[in-house]
PDB file of N, CA, C and O in Angstrom:
ATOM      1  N   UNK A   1     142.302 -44.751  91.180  1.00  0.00           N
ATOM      2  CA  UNK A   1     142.824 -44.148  89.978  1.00  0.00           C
ATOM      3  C   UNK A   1     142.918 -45.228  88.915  1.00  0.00           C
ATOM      4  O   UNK A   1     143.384 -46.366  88.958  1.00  0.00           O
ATOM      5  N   UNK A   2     142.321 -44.513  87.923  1.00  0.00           N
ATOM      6  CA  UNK A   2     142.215 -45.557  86.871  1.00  0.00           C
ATOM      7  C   UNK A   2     143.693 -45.406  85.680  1.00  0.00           C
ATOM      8  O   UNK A   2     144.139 -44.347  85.239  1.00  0.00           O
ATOM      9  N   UNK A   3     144.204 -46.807  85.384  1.00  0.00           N
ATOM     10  CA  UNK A   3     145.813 -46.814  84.763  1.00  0.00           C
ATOM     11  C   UNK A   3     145.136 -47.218  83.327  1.00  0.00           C
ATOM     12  O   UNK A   3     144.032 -47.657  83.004  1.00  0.00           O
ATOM     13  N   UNK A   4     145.998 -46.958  82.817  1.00  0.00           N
ATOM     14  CA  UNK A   4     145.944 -47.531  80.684  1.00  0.00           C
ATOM     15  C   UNK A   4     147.359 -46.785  80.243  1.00  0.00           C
ATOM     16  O   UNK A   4     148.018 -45.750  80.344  1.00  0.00           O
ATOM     17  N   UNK A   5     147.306 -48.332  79.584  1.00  0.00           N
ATOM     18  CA  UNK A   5     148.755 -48.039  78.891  1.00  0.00           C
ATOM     19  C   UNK A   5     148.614 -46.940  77.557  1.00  0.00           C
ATOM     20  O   UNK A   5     147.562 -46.674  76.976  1.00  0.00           O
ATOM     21  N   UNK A   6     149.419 -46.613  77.375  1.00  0.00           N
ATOM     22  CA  UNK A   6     149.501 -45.565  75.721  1.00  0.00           C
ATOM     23  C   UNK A   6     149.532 -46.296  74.647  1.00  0.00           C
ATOM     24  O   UNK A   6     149.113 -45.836  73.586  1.00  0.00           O
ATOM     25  N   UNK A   7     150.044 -47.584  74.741  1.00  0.00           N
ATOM     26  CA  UNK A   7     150.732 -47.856  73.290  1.00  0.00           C
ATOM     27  C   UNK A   7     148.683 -48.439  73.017  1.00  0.00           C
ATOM     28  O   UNK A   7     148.057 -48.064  72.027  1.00  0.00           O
ATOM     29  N   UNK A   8     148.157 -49.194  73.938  1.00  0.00           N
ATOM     30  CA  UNK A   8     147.043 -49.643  73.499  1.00  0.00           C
ATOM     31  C   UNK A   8     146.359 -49.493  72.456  1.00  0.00           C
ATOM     32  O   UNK A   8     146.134 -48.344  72.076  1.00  0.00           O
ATOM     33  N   UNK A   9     146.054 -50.163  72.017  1.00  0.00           N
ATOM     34  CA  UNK A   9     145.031 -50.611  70.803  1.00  0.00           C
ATOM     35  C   UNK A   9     143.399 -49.899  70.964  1.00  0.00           C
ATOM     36  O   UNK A   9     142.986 -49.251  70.001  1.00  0.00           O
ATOM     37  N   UNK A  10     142.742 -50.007  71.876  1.00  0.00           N
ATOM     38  CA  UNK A  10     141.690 -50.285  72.324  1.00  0.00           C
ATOM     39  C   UNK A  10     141.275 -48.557  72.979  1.00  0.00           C
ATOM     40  O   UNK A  10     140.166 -48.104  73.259  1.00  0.00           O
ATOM     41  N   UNK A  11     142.812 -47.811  73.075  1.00  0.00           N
ATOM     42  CA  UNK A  11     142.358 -46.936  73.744  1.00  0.00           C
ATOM     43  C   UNK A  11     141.931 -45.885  72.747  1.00  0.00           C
ATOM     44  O   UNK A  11     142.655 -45.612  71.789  1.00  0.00           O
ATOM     45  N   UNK A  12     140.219 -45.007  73.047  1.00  0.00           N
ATOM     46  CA  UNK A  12     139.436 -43.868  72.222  1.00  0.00           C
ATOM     47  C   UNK A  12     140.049 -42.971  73.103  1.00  0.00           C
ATOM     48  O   UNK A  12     139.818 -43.127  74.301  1.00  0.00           O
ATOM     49  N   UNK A  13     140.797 -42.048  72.742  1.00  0.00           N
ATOM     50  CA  UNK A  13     141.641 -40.627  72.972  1.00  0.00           C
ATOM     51  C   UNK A  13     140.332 -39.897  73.472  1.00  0.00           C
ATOM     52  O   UNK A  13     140.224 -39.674  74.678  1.00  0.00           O
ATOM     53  N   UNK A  14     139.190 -39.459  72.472  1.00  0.00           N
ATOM     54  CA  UNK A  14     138.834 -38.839  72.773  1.00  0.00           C
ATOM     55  C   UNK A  14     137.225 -38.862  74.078  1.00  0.00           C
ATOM     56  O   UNK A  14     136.684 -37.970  74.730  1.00  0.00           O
ATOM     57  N   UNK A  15     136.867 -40.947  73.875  1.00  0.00           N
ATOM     58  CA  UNK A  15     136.268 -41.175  75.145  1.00  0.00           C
ATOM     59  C   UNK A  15     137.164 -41.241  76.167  1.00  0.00           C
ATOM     60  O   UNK A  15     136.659 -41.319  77.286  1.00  0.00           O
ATOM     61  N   UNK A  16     137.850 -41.235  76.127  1.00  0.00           N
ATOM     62  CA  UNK A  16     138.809 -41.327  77.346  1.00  0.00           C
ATOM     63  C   UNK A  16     138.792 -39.820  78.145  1.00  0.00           C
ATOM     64  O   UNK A  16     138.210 -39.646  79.215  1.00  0.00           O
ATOM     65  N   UNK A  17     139.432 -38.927  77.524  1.00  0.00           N
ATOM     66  CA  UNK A  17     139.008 -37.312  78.043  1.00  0.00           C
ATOM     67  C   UNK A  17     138.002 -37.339  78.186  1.00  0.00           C
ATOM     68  O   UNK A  17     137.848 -37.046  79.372  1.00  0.00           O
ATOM     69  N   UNK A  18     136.864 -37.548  77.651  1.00  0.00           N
ATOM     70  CA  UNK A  18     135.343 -37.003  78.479  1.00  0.00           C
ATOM     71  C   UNK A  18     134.879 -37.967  79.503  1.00  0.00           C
ATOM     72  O   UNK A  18     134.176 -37.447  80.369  1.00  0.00           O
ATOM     73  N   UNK A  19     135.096 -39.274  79.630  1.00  0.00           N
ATOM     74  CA  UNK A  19     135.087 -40.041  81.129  1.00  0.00           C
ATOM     75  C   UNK A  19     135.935 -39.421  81.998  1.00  0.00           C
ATOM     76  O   UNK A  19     135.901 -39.919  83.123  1.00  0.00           O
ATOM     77  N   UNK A  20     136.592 -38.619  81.878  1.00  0.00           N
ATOM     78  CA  UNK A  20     137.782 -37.856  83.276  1.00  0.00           C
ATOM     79  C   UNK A  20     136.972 -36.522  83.111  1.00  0.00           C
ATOM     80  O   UNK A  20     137.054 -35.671  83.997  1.00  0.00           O
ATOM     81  N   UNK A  21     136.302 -36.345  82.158  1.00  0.00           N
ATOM     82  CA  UNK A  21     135.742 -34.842  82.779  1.00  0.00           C
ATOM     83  C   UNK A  21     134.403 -34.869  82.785  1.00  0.00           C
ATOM     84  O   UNK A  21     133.840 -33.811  83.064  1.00  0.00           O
ATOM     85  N   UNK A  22     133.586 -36.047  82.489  1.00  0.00           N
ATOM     86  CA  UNK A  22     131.966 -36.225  83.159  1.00  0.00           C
ATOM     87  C   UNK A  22     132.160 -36.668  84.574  1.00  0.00           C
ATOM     88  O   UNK A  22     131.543 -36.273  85.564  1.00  0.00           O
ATOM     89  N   UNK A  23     133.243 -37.669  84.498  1.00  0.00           N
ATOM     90  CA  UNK A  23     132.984 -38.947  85.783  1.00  0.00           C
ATOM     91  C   UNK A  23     133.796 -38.350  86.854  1.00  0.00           C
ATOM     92  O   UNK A  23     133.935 -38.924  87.934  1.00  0.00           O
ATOM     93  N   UNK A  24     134.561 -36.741  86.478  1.00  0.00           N
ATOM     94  CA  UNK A  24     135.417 -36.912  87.340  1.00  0.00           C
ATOM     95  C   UNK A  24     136.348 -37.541  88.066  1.00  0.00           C
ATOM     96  O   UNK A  24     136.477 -37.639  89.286  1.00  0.00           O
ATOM     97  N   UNK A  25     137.045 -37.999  87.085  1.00  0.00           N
ATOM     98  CA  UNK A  25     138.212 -39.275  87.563  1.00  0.00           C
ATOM     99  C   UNK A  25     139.740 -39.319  87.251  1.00  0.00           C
ATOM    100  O   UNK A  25     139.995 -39.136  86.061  1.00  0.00           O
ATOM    101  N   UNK A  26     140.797 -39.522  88.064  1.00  0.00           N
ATOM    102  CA  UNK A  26     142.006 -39.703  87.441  1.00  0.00           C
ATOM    103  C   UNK A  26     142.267 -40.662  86.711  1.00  0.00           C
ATOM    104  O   UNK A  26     141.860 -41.809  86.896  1.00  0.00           O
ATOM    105  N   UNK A  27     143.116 -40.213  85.626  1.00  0.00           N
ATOM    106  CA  UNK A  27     143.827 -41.661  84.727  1.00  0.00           C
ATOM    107  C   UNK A  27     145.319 -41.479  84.815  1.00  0.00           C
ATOM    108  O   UNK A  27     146.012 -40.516  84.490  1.00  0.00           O
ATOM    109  N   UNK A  28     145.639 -42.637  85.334  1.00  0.00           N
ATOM    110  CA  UNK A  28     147.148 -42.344  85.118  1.00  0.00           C
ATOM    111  C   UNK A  28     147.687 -43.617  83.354  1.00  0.00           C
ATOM    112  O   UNK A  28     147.437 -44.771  83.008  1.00  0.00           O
ATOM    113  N   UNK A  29     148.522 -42.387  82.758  1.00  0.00           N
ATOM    114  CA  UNK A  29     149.040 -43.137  81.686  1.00  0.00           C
ATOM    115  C   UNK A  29     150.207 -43.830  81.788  1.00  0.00           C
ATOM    116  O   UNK A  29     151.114 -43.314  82.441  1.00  0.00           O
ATOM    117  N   UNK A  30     150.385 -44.978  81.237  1.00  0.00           N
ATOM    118  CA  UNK A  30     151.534 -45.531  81.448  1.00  0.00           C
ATOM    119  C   UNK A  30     152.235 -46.243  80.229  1.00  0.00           C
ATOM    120  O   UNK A  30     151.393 -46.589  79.400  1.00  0.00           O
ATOM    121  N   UNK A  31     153.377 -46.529  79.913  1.00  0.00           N
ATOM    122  CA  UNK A  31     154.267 -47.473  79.106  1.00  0.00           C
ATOM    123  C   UNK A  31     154.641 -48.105  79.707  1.00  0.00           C
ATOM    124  O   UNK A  31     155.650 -47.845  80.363  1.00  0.00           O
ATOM    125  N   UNK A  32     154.012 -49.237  79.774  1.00  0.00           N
ATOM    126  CA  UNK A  32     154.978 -50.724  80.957  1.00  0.00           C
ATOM    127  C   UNK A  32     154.278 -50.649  82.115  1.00  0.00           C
ATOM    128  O   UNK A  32     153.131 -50.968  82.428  1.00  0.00           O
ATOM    129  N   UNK A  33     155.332 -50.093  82.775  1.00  0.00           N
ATOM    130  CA  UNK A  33     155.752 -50.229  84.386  1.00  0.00           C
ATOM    131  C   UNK A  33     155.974 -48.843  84.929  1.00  0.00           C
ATOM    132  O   UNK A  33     156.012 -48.640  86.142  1.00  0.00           O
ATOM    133  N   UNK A  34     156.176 -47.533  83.701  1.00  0.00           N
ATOM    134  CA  UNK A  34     156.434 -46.921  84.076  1.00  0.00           C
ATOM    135  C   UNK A  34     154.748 -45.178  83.871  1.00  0.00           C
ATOM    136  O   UNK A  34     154.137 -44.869  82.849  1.00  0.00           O
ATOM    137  N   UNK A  35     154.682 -44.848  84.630  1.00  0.00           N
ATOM    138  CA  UNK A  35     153.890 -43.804  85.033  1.00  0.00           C
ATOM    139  C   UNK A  35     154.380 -42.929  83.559  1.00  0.00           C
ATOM    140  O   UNK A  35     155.435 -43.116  82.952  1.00  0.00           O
ATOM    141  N   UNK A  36     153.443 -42.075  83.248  1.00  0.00           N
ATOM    142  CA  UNK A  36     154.475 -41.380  82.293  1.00  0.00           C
ATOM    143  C   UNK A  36     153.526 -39.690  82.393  1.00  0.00           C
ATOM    144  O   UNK A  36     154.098 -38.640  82.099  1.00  0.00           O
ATOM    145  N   UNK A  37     152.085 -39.733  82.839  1.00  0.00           N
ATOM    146  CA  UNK A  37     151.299 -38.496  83.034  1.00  0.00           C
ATOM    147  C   UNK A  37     149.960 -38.743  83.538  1.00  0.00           C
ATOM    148  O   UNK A  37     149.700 -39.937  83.683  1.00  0.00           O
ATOM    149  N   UNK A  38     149.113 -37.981  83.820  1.00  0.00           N
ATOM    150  CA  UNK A  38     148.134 -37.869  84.314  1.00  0.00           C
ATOM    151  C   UNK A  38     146.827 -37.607  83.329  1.00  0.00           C
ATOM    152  O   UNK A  38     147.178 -37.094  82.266  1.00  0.00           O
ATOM    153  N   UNK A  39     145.630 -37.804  83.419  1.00  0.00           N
ATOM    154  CA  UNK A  39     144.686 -36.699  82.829  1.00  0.00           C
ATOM    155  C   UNK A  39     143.748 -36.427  84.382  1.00  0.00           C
ATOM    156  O   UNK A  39     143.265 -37.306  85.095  1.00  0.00           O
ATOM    157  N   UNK A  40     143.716 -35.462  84.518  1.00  0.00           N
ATOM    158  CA  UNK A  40     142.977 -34.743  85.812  1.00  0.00           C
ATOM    159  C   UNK A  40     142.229 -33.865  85.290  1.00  0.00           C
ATOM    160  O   UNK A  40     142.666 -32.967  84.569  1.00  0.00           O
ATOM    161  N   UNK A  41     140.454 -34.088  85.728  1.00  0.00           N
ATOM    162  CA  UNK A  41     139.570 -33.243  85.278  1.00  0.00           C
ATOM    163  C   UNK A  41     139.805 -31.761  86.195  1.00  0.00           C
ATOM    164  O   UNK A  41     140.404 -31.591  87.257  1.00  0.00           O
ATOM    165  N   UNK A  42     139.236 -31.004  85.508  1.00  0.00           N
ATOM    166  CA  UNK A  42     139.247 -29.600  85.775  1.00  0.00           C
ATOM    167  C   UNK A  42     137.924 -29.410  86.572  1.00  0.00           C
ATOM    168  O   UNK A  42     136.839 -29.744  86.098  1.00  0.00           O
ATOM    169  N   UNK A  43     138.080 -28.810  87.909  1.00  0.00           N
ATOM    170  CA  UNK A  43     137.111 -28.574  88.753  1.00  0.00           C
ATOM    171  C   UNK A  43     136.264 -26.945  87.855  1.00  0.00           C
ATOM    172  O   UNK A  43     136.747 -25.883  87.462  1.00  0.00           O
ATOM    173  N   UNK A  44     135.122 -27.405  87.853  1.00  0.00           N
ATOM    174  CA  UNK A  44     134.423 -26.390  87.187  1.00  0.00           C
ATOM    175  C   UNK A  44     133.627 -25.187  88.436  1.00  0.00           C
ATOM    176  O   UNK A  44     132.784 -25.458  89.291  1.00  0.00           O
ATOM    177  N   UNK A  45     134.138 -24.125  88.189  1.00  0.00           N
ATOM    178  CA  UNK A  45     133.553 -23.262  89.132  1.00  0.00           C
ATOM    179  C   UNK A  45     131.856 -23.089  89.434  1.00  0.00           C
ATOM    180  O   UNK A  45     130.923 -23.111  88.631  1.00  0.00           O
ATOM    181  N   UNK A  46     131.856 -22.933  90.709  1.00  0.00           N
ATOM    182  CA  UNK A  46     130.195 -23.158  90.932  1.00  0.00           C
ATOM    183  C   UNK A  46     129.873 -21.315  90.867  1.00  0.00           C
ATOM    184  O   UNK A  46     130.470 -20.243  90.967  1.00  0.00           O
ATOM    185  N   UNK A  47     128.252 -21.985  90.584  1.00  0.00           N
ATOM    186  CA  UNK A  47     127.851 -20.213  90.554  1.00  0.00           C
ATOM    187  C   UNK A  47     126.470 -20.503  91.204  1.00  0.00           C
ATOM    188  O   UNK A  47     125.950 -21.603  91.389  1.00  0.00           O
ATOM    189  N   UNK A  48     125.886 -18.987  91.579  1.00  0.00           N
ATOM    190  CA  UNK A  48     124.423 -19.071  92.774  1.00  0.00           C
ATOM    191  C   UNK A  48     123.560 -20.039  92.015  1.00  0.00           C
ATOM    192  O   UNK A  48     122.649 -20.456  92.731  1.00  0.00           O
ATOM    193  N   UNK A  49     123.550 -20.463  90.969  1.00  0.00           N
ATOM    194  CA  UNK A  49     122.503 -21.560  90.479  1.00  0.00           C
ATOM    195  C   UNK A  49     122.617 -22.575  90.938  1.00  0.00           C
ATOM    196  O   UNK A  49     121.628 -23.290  91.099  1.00  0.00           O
ATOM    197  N   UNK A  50     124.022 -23.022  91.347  1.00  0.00           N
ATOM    198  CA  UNK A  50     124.719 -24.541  91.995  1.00  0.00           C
ATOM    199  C   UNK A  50     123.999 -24.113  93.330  1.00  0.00           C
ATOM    200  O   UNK A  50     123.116 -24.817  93.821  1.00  0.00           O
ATOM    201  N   UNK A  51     124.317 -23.204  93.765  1.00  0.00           N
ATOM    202  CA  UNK A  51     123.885 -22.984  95.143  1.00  0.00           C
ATOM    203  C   UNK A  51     122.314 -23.301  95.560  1.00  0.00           C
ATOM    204  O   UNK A  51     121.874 -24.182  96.299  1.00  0.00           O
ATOM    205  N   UNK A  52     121.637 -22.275  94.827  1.00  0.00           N
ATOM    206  CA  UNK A  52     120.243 -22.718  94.575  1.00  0.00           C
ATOM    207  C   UNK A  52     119.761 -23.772  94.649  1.00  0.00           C
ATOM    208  O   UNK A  52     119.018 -24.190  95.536  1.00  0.00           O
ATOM    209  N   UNK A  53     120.259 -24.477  93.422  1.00  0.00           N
ATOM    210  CA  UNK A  53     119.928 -25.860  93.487  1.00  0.00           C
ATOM    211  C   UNK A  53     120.150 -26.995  94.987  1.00  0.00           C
ATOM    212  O   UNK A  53     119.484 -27.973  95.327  1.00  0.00           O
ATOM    213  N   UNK A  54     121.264 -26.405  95.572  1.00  0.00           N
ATOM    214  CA  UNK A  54     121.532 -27.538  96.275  1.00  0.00           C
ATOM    215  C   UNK A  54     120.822 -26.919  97.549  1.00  0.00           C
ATOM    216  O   UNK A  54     120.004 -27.787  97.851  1.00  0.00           O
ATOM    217  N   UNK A  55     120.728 -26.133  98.235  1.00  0.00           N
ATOM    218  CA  UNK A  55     119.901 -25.691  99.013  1.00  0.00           C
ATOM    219  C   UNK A  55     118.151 -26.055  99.110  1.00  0.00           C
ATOM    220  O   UNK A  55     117.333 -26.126 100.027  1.00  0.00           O
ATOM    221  N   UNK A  56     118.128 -26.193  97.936  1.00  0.00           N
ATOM    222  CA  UNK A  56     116.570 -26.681  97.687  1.00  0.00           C
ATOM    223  C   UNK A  56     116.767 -28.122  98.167  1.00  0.00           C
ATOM    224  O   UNK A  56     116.135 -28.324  99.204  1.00  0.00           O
ATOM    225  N   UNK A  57     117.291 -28.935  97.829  1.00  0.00           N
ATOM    226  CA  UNK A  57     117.674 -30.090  98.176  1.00  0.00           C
ATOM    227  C   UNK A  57     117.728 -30.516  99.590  1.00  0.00           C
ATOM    228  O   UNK A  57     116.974 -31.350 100.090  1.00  0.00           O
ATOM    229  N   UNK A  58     118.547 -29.969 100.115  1.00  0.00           N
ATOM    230  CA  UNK A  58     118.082 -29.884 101.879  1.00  0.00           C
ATOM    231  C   UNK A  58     117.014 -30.388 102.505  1.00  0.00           C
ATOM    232  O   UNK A  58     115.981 -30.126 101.889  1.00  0.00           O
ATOM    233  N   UNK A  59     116.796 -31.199 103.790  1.00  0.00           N
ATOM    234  CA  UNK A  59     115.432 -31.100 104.067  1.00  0.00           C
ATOM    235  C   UNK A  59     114.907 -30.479 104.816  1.00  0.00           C
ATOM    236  O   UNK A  59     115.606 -30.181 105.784  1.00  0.00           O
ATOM    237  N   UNK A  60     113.511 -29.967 104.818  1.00  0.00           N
ATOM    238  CA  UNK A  60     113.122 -28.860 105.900  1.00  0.00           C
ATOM    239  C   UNK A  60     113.909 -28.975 107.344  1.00  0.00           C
ATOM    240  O   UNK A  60     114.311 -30.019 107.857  1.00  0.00           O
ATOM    241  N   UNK A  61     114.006 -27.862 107.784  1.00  0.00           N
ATOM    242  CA  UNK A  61     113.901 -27.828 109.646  1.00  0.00           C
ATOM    243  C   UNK A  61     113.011 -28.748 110.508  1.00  0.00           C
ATOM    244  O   UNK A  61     113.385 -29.595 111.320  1.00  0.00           O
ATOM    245  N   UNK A  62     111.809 -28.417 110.176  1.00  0.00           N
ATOM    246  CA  UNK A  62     111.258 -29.278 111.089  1.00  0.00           C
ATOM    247  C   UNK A  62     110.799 -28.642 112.019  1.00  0.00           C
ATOM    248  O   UNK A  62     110.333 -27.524 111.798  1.00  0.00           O
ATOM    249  N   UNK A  63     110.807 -29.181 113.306  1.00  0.00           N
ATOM    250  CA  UNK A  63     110.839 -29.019 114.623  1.00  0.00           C
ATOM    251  C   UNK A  63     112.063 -28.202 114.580  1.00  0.00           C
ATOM    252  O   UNK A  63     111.740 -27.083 114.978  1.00  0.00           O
ATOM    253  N   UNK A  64     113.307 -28.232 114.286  1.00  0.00           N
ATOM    254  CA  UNK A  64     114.158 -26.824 114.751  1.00  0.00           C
ATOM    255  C   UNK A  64     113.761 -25.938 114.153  1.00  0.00           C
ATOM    256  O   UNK A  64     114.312 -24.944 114.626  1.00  0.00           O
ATOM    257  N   UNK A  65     113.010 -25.611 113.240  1.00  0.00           N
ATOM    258  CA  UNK A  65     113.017 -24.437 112.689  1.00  0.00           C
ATOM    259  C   UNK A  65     112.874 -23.089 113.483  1.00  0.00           C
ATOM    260  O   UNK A  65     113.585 -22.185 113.046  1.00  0.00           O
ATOM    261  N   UNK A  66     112.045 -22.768 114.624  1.00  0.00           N
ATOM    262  CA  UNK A  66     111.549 -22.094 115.202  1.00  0.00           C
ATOM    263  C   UNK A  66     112.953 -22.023 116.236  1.00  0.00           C
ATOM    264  O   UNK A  66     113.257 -20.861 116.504  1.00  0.00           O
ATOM    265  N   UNK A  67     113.744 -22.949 116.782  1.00  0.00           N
ATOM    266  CA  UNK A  67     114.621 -22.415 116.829  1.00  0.00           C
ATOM    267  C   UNK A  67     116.043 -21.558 116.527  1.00  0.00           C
ATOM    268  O   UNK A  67     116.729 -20.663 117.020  1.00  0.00           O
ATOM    269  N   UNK A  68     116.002 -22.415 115.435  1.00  0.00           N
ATOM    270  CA  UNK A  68     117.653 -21.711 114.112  1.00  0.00           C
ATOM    271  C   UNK A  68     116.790 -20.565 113.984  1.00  0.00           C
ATOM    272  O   UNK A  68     117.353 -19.494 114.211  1.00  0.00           O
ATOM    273  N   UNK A  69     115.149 -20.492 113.574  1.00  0.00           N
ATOM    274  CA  UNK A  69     115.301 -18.336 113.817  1.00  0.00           C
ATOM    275  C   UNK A  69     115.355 -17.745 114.771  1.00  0.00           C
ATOM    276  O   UNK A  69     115.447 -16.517 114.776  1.00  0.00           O
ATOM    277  N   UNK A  70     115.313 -18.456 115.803  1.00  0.00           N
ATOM    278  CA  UNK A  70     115.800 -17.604 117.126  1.00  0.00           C
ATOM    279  C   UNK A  70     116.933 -17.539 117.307  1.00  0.00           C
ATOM    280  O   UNK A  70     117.332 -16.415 117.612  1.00  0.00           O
ATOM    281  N   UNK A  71     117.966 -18.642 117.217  1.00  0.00           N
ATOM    282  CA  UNK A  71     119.466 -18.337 117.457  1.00  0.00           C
ATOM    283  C   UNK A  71     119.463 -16.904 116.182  1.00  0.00           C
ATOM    284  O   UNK A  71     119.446 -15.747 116.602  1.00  0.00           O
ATOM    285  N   UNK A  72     119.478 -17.131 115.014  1.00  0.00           N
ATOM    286  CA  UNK A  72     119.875 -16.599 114.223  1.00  0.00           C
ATOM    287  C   UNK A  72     119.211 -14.438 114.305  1.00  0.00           C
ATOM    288  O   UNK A  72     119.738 -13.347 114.087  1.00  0.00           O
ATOM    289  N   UNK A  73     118.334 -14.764 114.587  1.00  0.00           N
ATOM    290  CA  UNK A  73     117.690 -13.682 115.120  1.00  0.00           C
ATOM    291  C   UNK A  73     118.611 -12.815 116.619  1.00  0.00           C
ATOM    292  O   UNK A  73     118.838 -11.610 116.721  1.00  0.00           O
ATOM    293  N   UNK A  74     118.930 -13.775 117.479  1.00  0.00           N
ATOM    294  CA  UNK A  74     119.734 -13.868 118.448  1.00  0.00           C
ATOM    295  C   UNK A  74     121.380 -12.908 117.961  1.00  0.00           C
ATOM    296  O   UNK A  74     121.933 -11.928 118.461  1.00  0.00           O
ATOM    297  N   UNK A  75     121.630 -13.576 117.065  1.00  0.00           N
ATOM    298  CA  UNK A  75     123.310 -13.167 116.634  1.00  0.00           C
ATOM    299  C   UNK A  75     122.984 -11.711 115.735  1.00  0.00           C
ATOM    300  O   UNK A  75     123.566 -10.627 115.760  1.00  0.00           O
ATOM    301  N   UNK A  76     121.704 -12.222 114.874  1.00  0.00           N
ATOM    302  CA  UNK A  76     121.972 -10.504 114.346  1.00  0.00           C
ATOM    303  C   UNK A  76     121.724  -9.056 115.030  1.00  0.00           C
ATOM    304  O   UNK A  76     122.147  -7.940 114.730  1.00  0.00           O
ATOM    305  N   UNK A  77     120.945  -9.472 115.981  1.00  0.00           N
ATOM    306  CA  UNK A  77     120.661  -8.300 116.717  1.00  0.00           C
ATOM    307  C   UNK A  77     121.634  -8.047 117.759  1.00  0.00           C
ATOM    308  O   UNK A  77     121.291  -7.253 118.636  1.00  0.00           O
ATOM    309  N   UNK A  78     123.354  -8.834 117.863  1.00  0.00           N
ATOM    310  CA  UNK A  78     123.902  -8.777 118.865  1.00  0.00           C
ATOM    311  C   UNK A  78     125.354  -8.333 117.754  1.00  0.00           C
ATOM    312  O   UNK A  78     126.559  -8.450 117.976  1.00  0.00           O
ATOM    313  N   UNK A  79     124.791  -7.924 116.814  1.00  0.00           N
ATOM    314  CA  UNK A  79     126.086  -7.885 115.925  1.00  0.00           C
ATOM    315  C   UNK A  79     125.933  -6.097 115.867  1.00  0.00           C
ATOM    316  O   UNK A  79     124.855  -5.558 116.116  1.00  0.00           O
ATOM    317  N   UNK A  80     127.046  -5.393 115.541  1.00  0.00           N
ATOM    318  CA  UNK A  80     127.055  -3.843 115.602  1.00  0.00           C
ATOM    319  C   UNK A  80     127.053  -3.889 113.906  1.00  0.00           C
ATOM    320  O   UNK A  80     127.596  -4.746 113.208  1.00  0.00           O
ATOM    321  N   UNK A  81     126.274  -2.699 113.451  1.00  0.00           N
ATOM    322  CA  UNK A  81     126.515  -2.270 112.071  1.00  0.00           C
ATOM    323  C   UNK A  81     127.825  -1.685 111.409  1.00  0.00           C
ATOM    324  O   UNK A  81     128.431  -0.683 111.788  1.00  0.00           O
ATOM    325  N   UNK A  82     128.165  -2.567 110.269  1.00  0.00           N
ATOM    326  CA  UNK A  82     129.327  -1.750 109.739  1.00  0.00           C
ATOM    327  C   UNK A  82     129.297  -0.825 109.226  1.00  0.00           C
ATOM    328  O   UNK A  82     128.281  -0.739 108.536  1.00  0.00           O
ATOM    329  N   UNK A  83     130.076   0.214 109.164  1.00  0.00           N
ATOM    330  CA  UNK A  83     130.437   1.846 108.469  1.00  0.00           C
ATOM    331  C   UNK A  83     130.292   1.070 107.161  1.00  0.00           C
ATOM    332  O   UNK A  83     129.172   1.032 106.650  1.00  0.00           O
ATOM    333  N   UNK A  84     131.321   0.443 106.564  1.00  0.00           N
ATOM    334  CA  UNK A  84     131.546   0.128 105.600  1.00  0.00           C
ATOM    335  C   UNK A  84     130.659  -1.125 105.091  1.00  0.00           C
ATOM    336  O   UNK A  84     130.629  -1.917 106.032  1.00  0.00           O
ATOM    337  N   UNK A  85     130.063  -1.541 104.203  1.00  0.00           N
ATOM    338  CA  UNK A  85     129.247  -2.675 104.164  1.00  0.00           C
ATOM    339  C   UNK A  85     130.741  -4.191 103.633  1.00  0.00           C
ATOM    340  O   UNK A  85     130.767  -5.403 103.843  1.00  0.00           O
ATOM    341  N   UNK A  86     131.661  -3.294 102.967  1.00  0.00           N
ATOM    342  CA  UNK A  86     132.622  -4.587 102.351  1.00  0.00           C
ATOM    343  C   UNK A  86     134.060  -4.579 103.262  1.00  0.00           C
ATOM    344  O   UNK A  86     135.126  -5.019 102.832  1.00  0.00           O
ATOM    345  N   UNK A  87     133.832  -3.898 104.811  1.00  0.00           N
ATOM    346  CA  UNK A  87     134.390  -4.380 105.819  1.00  0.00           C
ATOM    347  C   UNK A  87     134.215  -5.349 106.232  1.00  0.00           C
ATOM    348  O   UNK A  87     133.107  -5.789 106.542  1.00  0.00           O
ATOM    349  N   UNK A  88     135.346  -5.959 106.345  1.00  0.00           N
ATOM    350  CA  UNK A  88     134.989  -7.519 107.217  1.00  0.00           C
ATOM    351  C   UNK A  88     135.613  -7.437 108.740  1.00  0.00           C
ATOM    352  O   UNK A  88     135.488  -8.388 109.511  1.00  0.00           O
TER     353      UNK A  88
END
């Protein structure tokens, strides 16, 4: 966790907020000795594009591949159909 005093000279208010919300990082503010607040970036919600993306990323199977579709093949055909599809 990164500390800086308030009264500072040196400190840009407004680079300061966007290094805690590019870099993802805590700052703790301080006067002295003493703690006085935080800036904590805001976790940004992921959506199927994040997903996408990172899935692509992955590296192939390989040699398991031919198995993970058999397990997986394995479990769905051992699973019963729901009445409801948004039953869990």
């Amino acid at each position: 966790m990164e500390r800086h005093e308030i009264l500072s000279p040196e400190i840009n208010w407004p680079d300061l907020v966007r290094h805690v919300a590019e870099d993802q990082v805590v700052v703790e503010l301080a006067d002295g000795q003493v703690a006085l607040a935080r800036l904590v970036p805001i976790h940004k919600p992921k959506s199927f594009s994040d997903l996408d993306k990172a899935l692509r990323k992955l590296p192939p199977l390989g040699d398991d591949a031919e198995c993970f579709e058999a397990d997986v093949q394995e479990i769905r055909s051992s699973m019963k159909p729901l009445d409801d599809p948004w039953e869990s």
